[in-house]
N, C-alpha and C positions, 0 to 999 in steps of 0.2 A: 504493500500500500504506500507506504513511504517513498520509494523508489518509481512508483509510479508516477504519486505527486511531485518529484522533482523532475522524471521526465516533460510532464506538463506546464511545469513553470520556467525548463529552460527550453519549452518550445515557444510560449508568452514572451521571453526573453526574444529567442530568434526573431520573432514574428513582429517585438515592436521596434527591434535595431531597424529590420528592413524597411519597415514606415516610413523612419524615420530617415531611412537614406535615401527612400523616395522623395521624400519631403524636402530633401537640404536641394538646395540653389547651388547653380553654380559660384555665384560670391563666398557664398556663405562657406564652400568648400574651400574659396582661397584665402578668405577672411581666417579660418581653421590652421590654416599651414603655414600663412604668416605669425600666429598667434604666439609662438613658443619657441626662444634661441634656440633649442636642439636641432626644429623641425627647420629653421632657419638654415644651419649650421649642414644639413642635410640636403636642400635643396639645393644650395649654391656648390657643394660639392657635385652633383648629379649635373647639375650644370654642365659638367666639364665634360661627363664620362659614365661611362657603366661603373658601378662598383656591389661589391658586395657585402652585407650589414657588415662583417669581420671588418672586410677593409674598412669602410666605412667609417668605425670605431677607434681603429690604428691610426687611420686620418687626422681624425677630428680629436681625437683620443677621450672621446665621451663613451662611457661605460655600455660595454654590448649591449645588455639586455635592453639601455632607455633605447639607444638609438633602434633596435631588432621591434619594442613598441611604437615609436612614432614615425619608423618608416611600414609599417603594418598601414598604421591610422591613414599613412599618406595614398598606399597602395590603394588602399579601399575606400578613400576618398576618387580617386582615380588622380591625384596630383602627382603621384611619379607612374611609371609604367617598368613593366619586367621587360628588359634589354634581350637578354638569353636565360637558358639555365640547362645546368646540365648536373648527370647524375653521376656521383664520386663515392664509392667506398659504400652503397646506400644510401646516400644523400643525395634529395635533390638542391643542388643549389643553383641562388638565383641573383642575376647580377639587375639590378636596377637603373635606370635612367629618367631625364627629366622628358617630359612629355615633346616628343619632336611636332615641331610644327613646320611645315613646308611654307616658304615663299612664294605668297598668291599675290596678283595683279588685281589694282583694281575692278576689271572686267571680269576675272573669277570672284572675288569678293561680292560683285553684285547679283550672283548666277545662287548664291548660297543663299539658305536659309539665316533666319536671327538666329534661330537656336545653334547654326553650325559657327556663327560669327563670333556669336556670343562666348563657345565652347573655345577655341582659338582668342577672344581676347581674354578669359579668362585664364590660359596659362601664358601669355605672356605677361600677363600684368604681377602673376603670381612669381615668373622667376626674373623680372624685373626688379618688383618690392623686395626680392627678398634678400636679392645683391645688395637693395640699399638699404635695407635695415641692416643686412648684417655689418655694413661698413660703417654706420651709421654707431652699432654697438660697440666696436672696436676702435672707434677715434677717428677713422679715418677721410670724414669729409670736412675734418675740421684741421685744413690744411690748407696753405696760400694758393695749390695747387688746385685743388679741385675745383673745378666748376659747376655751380648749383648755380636753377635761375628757374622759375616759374612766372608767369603773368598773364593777365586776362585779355583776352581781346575781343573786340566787338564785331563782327566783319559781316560783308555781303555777302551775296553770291559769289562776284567775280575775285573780292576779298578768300574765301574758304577757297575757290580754284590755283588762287596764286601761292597759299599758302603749300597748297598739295604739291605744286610743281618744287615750291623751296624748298621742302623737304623732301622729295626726290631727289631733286640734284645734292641736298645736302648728307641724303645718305650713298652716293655713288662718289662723293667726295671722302666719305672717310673710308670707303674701300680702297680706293684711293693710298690715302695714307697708309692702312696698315699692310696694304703693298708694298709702299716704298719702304715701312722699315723693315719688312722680312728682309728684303735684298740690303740695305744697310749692315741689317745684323748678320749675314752671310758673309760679309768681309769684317767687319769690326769686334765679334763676337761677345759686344755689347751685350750687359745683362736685363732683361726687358721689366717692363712693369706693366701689371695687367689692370685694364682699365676697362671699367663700365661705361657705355656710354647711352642711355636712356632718351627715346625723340618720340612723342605723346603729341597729339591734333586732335580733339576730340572735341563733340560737343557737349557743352555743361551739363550738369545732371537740374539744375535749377537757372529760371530768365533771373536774368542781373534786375534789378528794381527801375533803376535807373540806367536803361543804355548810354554806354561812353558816348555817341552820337550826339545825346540829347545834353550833354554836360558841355561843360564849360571846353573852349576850342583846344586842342595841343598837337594840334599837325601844322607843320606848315606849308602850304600851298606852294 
């Protein structure tokens, strides 16, 4: 009797996790995985590469078991994905990575669904934020070097069209660059520094009260 009643309560159990993972949003998934320096500490390594919870832990050197928990949480969030896995000695093991997303064209972007868009900007916002929180916890954007800069803008039509091409051409500029230093660092064997660089267009999630239009002048003609 006993034994039966705990069957039934850890099937209650199964049965309200799954609700509940039907229920969570995509934010709310990446809202969760930015939530906690380990999960942090974990994605920006997966960034890089497949690894597996051991490595992982040797990495980062946070104790197996949290990191083998919160890359579980992430798995089953769907915020990392299984790379490979192969089976050793009895073991299956499994190398993890951060969710790949492929380089779409505008013109594929408009052929998608929201839910597909939405699914794609949710992981990149996810291993985005979470480069910059992690640097953010370690000191490191508070340096003369780093470059931080957000601000609001008002724009048209043809405003939001010009905006799309500068940021085209400004990201075909910094491939650019880290072209040129590969081949600098092929003869110099200069030691590199690795550097985030985050380029966000989007339209607000709320209308500004007062359009910069409707305010006082500060362009000049």
């Amino acid at each position: 009797m006993v034994r039966e009643s705990m069957e039934r309560h850890r099937g209650k159990r199964k049965k309200k996790k799954a609700e509940r993972k039907r229920r969570k949003r995509i934010e709310e998934t990446v809202q969760f995985a930015l939530a906690h320096h380990i999960r942090l500490e974990i994605l920006i390594l997966l960034n890089e590469g497949a690894y597996t919870t051991t490595e992982i832990s040797e990495l980062t050197g946070i104790e197996l078991k949290k990191v083998f928990n919160h890359t579980y949480e992430l798995l089953d969030d769907g915020s990392i994905e299984v790379a490979k896995k192969r089976q050793i000695k009895g073991r299956v093991i499994r190398w993890y990575r951060a969710v790949e997303v492929p380089e779409i064209t505008k013109e594929q972007a408009e052929a998608m669904s929201e839910f597909e868009l939405q699914m794609i900007a949710g992981v990149i916002v996810q291993s985005g934020t979470a480069e910059l929180m992690a640097a953010l916890h370690k000191g490191h954007l508070a340096t003369p070097r780093s470059i931080l800069f957000w601000d609001l803008f008002d724009l048209d039509g043809r405003g939001r069209e010009d905006l799309e091409v500068a940021s085209a051409e400004y990201l075909e500029r910094l491939k650019d660059i880290q072209c040129e230093s590969v081949n600098r660092v092929a003869e110099s064997k200069e030691e590199t520094t690795s550097m985030i660089v985050n380029l966000t267009g989007f339209r607000r999630a709320r209308k500004i009260r007062v359009p910069l239009s409707r305010r006082e002048p500060s362009c000049e003609n």
